[in-house]
N, C-alpha and C positions, 0 to 999 in steps of 0.2 A: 342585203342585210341578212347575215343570220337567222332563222328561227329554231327556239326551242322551243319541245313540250315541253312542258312541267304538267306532272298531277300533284296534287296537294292530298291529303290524307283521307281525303273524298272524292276518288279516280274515278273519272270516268273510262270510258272506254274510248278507243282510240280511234275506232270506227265508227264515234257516231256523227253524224251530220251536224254541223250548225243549226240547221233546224228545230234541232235538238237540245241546242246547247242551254244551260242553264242562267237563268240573269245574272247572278253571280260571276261568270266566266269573266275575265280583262285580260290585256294585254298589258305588259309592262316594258318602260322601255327605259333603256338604262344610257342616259346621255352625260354624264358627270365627269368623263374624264378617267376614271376607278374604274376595276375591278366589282362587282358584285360578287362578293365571296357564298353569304348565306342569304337567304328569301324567307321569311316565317310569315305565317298567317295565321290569324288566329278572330275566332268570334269578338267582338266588344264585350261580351258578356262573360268572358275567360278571363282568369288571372293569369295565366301562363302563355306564353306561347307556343305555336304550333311548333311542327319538328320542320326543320331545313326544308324547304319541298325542291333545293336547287338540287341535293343531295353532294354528288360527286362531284356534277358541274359547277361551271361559274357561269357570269352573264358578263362578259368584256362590254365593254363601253360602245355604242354605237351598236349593241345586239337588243333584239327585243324576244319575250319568250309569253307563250299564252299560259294562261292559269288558268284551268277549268277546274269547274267541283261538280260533283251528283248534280241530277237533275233535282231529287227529291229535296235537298238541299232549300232549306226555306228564309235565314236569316239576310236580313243586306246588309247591316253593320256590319265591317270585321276590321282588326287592324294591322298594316302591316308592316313589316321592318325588315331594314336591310343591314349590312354589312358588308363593310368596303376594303378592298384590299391594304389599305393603310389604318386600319383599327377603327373606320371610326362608322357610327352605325347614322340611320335614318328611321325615325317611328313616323307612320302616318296612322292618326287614330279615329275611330266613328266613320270609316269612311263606306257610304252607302256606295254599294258596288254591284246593286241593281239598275243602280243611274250614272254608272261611271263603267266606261267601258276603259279607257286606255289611261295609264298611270305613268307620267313621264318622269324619271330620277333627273332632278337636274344639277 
């Protein structure tokens, strides 16, 4: 399978250990059938959403791609949303992502 990075607009470095990694970090895994076009993330406590963190890439169906943030990084709500190659989008919201490590698109 696939893997992508992603950093989200709170990059970590790309050398640092799991050890290291922040609770916040998941994996997402995109089993839907679709394209993943765009990936946003954002605080619960935002009105807006974050920026693309797929950027140029996509996530094909049956790829999975990690999301890290800052270590310093201290929120575990955040909410996220997708975009699928056929227009149509996915919101998942409140989702505490200090205790959720892997996010499966289904």
């Amino acid at each position: 399978m696939k893997k992508l990075l992603i950093a989200i607009m709170f990059l970590v470095s790309s050398l640092a250990s799991p050890a290291f990694a922040a609770p916040q970090d998941f994996t997402i895994v995109n089993n839907t059938g679709h394209t993943v076009l765009t990936l946003n993330v954002s605080q619960t406590s935002e009105d807006e959403w974050g920026p693309d963190i797929l950027g140029v890439d996509v996530l094909a169906n049956g790829d999975s791609a990690e999301v890290t943030f800052d270590r310093d990084t201290d929120a575990c709500h955040w909410d996220i949303r997708v975009t699928y190659d056929d227009g149509d989008t996915g919101d998942w919201r409140n989702v505490n992502l200090c205790e959720t490590s892997t996010i499966t698109l289904t």
